[in-house]
KEKE-3310 file (N, C-alpha, C; in steps of 0.2 Angstrom, whole numbers, plus 5000, padded with zeros to 4 digits):
npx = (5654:5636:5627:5621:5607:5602:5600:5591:5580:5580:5576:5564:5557:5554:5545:5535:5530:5522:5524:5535:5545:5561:5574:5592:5603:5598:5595:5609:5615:5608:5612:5627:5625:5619:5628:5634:5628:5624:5619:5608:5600:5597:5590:5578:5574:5570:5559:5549:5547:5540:5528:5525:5525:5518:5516:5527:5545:5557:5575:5578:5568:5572:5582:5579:5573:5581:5586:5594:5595:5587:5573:5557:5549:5535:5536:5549:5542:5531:5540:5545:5535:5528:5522:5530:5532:5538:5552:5565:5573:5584:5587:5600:5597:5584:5581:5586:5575:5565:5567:5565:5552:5547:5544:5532:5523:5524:5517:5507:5499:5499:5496:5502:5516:5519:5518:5529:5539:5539:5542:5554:5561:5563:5569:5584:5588:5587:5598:5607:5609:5612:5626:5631:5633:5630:5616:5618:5616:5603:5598:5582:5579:5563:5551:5546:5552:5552:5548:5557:5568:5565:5565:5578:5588:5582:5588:5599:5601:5598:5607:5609:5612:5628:5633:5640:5638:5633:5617:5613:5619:5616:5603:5602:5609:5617:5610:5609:5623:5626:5634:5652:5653:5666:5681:5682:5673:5676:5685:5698:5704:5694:5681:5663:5653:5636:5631:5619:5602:5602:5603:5612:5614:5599:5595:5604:5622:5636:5652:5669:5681:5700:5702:5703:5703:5710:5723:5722:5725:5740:5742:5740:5755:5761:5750:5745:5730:5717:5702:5698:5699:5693:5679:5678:5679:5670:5658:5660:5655:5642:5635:5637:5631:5617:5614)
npy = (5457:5459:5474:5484:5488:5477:5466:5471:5472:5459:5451:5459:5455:5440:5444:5450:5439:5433:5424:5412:5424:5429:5425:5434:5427:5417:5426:5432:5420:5414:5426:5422:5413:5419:5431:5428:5431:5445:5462:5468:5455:5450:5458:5457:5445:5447:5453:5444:5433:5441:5442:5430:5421:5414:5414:5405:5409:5403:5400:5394:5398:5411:5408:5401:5409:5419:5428:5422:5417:5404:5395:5399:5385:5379:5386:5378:5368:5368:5372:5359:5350:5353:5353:5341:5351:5364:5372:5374:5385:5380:5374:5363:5355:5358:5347:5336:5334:5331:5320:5312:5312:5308:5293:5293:5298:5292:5282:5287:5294:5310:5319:5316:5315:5327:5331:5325:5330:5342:5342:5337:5345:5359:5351:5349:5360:5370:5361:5365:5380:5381:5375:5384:5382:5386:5387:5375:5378:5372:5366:5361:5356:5358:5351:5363:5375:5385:5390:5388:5394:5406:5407:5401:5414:5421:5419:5420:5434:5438:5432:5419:5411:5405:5411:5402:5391:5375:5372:5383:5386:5378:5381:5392:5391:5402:5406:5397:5402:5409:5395:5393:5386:5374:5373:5386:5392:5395:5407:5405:5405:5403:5394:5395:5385:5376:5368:5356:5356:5348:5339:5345:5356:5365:5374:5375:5378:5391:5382:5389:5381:5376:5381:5368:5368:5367:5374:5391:5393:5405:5423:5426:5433:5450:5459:5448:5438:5442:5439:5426:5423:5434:5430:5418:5420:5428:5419:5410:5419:5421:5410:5408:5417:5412:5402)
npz = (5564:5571:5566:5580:5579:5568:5579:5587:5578:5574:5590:5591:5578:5581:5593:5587:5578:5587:5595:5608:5617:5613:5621:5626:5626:5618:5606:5604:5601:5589:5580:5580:5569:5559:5555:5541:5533:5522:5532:5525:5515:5529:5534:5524:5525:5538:5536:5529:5538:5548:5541:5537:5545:5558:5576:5585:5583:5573:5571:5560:5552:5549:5540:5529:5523:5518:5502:5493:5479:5478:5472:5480:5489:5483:5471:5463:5464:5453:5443:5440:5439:5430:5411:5397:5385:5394:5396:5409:5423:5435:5451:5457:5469:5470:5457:5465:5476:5467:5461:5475:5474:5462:5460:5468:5461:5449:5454:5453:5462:5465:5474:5486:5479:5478:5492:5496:5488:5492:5507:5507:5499:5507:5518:5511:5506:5517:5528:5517:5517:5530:5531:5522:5508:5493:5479:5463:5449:5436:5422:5411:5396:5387:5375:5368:5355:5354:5369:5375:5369:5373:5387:5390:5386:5394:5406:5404:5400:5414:5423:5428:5421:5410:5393:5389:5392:5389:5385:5384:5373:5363:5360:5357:5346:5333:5317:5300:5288:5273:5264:5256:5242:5237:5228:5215:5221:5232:5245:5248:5261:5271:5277:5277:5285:5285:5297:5300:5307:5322:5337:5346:5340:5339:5329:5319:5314:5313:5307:5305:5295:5290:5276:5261:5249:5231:5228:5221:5206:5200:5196:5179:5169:5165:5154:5146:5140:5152:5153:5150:5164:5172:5169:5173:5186:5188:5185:5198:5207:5203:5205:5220:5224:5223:5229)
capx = (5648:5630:5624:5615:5599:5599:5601:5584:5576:5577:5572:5556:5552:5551:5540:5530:5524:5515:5527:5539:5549:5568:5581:5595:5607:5594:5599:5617:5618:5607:5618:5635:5624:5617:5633:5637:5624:5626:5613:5605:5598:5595:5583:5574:5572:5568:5554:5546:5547:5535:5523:5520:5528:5512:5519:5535:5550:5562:5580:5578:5563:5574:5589:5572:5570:5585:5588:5600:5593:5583:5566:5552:5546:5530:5540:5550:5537:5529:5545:5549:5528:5526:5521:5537:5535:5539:5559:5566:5581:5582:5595:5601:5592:5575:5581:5587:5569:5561:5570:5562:5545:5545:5542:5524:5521:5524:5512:5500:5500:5503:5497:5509:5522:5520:5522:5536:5545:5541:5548:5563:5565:5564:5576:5589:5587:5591:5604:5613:5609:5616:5633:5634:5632:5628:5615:5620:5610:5603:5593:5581:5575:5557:5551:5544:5559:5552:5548:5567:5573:5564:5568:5586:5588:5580:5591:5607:5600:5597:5614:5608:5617:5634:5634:5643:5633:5630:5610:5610:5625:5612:5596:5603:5615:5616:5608:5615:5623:5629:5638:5655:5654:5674:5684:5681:5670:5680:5689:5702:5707:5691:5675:5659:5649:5633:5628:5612:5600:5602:5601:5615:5614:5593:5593:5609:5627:5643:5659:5673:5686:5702:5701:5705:5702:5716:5727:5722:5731:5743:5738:5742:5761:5757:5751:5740:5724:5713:5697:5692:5700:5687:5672:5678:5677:5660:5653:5657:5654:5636:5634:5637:5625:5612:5614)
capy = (5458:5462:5478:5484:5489:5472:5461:5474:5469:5449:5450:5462:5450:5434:5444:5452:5434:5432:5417:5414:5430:5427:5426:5439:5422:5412:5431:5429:5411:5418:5430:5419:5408:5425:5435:5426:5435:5453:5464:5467:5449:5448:5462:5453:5437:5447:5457:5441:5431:5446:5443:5425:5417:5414:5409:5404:5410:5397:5402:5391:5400:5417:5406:5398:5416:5421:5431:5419:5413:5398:5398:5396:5375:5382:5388:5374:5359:5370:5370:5352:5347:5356:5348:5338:5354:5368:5372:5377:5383:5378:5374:5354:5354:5354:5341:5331:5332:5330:5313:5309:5312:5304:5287:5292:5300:5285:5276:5290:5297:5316:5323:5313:5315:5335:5332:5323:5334:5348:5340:5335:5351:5359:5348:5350:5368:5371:5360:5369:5387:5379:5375:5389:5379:5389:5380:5376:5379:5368:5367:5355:5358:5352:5351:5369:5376:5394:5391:5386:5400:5413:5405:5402:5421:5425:5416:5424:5441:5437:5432:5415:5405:5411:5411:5395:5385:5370:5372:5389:5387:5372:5382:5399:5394:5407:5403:5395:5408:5406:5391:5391:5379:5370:5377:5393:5400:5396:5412:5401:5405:5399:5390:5392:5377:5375:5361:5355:5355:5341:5339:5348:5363:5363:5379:5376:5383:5389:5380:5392:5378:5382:5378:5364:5368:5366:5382:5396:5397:5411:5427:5425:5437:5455:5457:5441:5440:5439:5441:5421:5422:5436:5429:5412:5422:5431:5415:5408:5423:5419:5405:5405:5420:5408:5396)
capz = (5569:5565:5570:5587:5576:5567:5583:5590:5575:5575:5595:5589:5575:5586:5596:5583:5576:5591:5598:5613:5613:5614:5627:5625:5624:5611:5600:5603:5594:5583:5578:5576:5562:5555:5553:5537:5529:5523:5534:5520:5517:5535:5535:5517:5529:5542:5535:5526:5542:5551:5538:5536:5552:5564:5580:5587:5576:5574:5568:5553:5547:5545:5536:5524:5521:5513:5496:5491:5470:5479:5472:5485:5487:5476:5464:5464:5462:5449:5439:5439:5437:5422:5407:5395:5383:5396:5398:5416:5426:5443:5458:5459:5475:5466:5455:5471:5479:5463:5461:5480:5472:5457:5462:5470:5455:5444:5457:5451:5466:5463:5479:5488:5477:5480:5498:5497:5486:5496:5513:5505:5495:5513:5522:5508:5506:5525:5526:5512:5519:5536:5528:5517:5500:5486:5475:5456:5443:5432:5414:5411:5389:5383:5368:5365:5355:5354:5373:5378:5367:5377:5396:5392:5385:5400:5411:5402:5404:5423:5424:5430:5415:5406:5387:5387:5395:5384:5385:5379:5366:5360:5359:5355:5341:5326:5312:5297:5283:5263:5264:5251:5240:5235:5220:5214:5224:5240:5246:5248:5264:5276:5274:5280:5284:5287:5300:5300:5315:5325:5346:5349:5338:5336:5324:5315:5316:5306:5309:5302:5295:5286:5267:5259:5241:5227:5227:5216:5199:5198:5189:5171:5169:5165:5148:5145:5142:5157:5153:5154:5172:5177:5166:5177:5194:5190:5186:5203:5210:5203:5210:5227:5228:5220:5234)
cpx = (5642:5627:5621:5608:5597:5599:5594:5579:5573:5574:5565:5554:5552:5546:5533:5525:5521:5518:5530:5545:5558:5573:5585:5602:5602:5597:5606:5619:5615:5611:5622:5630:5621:5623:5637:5635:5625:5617:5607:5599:5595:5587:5579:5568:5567:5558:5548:5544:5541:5529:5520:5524:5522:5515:5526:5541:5554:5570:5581:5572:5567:5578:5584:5571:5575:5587:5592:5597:5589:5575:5562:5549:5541:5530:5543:5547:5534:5535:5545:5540:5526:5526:5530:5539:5540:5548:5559:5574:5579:5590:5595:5599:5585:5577:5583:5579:5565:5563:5567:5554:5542:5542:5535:5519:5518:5518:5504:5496:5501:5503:5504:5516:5523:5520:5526:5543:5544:5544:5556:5567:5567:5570:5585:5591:5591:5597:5608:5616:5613:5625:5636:5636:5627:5623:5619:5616:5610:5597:5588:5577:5571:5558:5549:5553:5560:5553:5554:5572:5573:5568:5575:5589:5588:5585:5599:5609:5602:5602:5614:5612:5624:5631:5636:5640:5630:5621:5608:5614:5621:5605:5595:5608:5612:5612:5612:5618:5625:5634:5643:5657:5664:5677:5684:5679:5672:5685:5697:5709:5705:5686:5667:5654:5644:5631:5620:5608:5603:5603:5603:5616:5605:5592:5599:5614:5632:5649:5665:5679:5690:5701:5705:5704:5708:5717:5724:5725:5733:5741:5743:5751:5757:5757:5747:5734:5719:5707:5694:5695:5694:5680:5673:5674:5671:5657:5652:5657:5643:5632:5632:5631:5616:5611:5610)
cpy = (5461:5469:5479:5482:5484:5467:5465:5470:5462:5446:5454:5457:5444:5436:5448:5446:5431:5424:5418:5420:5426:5429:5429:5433:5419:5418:5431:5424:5412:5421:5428:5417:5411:5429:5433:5427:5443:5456:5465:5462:5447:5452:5459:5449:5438:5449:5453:5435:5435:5445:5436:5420:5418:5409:5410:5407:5406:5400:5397:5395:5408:5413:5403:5406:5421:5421:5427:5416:5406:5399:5392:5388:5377:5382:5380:5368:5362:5371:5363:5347:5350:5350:5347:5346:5360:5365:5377:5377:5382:5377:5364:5352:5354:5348:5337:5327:5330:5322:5307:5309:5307:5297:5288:5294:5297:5282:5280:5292:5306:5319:5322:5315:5324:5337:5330:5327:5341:5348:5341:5341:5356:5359:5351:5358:5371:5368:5364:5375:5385:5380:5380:5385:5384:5384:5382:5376:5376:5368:5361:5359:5356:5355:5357:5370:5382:5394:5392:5393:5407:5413:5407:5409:5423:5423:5418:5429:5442:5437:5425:5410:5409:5407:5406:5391:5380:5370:5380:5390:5380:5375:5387:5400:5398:5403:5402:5400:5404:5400:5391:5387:5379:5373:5385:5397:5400:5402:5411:5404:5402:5397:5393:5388:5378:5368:5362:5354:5348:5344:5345:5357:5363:5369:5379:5380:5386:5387:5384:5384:5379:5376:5371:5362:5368:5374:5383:5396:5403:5416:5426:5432:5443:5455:5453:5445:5436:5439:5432:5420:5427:5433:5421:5415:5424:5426:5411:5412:5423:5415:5404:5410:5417:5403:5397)
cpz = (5566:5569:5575:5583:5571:5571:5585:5585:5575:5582:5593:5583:5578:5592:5590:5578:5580:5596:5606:5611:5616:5620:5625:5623:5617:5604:5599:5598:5589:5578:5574:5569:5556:5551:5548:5530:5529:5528:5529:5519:5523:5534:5530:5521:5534:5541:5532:5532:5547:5548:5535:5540:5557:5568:5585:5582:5577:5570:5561:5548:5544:5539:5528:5521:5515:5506:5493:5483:5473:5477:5479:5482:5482:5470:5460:5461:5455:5444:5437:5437:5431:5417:5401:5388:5388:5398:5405:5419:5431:5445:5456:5467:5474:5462:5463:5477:5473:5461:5468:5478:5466:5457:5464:5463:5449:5446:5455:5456:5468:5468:5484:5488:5479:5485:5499:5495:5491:5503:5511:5504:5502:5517:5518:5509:5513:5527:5521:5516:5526:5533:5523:5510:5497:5482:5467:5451:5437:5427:5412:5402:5388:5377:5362:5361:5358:5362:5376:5376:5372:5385:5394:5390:5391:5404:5411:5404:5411:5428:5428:5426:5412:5399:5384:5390:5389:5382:5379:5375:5363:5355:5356:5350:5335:5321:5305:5292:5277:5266:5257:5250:5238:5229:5221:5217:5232:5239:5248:5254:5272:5274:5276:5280:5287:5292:5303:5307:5317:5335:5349:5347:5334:5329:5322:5317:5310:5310:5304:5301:5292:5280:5264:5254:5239:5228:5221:5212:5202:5194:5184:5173:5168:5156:5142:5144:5150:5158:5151:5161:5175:5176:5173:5185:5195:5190:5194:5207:5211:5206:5216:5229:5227:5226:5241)
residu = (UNK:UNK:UNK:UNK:UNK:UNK:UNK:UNK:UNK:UNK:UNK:UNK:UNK:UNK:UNK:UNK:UNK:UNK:UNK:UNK:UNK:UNK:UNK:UNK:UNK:UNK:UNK:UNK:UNK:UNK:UNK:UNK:UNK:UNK:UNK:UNK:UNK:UNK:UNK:UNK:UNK:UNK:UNK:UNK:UNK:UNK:UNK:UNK:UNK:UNK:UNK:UNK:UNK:UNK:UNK:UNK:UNK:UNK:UNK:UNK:UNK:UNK:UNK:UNK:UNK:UNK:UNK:UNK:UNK:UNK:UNK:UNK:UNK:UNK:UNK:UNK:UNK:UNK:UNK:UNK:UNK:UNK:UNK:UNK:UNK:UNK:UNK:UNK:UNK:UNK:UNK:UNK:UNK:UNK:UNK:UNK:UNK:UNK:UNK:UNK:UNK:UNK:UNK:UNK:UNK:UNK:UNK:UNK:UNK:UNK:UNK:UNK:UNK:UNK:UNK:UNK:UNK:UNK:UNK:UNK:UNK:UNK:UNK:UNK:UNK:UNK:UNK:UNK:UNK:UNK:UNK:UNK:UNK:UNK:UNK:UNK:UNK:UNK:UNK:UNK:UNK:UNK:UNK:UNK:UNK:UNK:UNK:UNK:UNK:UNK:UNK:UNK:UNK:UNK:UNK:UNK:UNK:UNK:UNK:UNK:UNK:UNK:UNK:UNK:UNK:UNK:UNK:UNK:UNK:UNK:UNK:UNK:UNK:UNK:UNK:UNK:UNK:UNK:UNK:UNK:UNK:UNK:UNK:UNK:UNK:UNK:UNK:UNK:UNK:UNK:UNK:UNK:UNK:UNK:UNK:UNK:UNK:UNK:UNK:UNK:UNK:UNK:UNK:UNK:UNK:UNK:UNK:UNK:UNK:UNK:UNK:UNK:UNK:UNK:UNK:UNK:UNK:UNK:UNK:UNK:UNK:UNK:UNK:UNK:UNK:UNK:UNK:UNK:UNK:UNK:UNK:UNK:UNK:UNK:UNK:UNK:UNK:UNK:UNK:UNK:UNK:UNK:UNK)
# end
């Protein structure tokens, strides 16, 4: 149940935007479809609903209002209109209205299309927040790389992406190290391999694999000479640092 002092609140702000003030039943049902929110949250909704609600308050526009990771429509359009190099994270609820814009878009139409996705974006958005749907978050990469590098870092930090996330295990892989070459200068118990850019790994990676070079001779008995066994190892010992 939500406290007395935020049930006073949500009746004072539907009279504070200047609309019809609310019936003591109308806060009630409010209520039920609120108390699935921490108070918290409510107050966020509340407090931004006082300050750009002219009017009537409607119980959709506090649930619109909610702290919940949705970026604002604005926001929103301005992610998904950017030009092909800018990379972006978003909710699949922008992708879904961005998908309802498109087509105007095409027709070269932009305005259009920037009011259709923001209807849409809208509609969906509230449907979800009605049902208590989480959105999912989704990556879209252009062609900047450095740009992508910085967003998805950001996004990691933010705690918006995990670490595994294919997008940012693509953009963010390590870079390549010494690669040992076969024979002698393998350690002769692991590898490591350079792989070269490509889509999935744009800055290269290492793949640890295990060895597959001929076994090591044996050291000579005790007693022998070993002195072309080391002169052999420091040579590939040159080598690889040469590489």
């Amino acid at each position: 149940m939500l406290s007395s002092e935020i049930i006073e609140d949500i009746a004072a702000t539907a009279e504070v935007c200047g609309g019809t003030k609310w019936s003591a039943a109308a806060v009630r049902i409010a209520c039920q479809h609120l108390q699935r929110f921490s108070e918290t949250e409510i107050r966020v909704a509340l407090a931004r609903c006082q300050q750009e609600v002219k009017g009537t308050l409607a119980l959709a526009d506090i649930v619109a209002r909610m702290p919940d990771g949705r970026p604002a429509p604005d926001v929103a359009w301005s992610q998904v209109s950017g030009p092909e190099t800018e990379t972006f994270v978003t909710t699949d609820e922008v992708m879904s209205a961005w998908a309802a814009a498109q087509p105007l878009l095409a027709a070269g139409d932009a305005v259009a299309a920037r009011m259709a996705f923001l209807a849409k974006y809208r509609e969906i958005t509230a449907h979800a927040r009605i049902a208590g749907r989480a959105p999912q978050m989704t990556v879209s990469v252009g062609t900047d790389r450095a740009r992508a590098e910085t967003v998805l870092g950001d996004a990691v930090k933010r705690g918006l992406l995990p670490e595994s996330d294919p997008h940012v295990r693509g953009v963010l892989a390590p870079r390549g190290m010494l690669q040992l070459g076969p024979g002698i200068d393998c350690d002769g118990v692991t590898h490591f391999v350079s792989v070269a850019p490509c889509e999935e790994w744009p800055r290269g990676a290492i793949s640890r694999t295990p060895c597959t070079c001929r076994a090591k001779p044996a050291l000579p008995p005790a007693g022998q000479d070993r002195r072309a066994d080391v002169a052999q190892l420091m040579g590939g010992l040159a080598r690889s640092l040469k590489s």
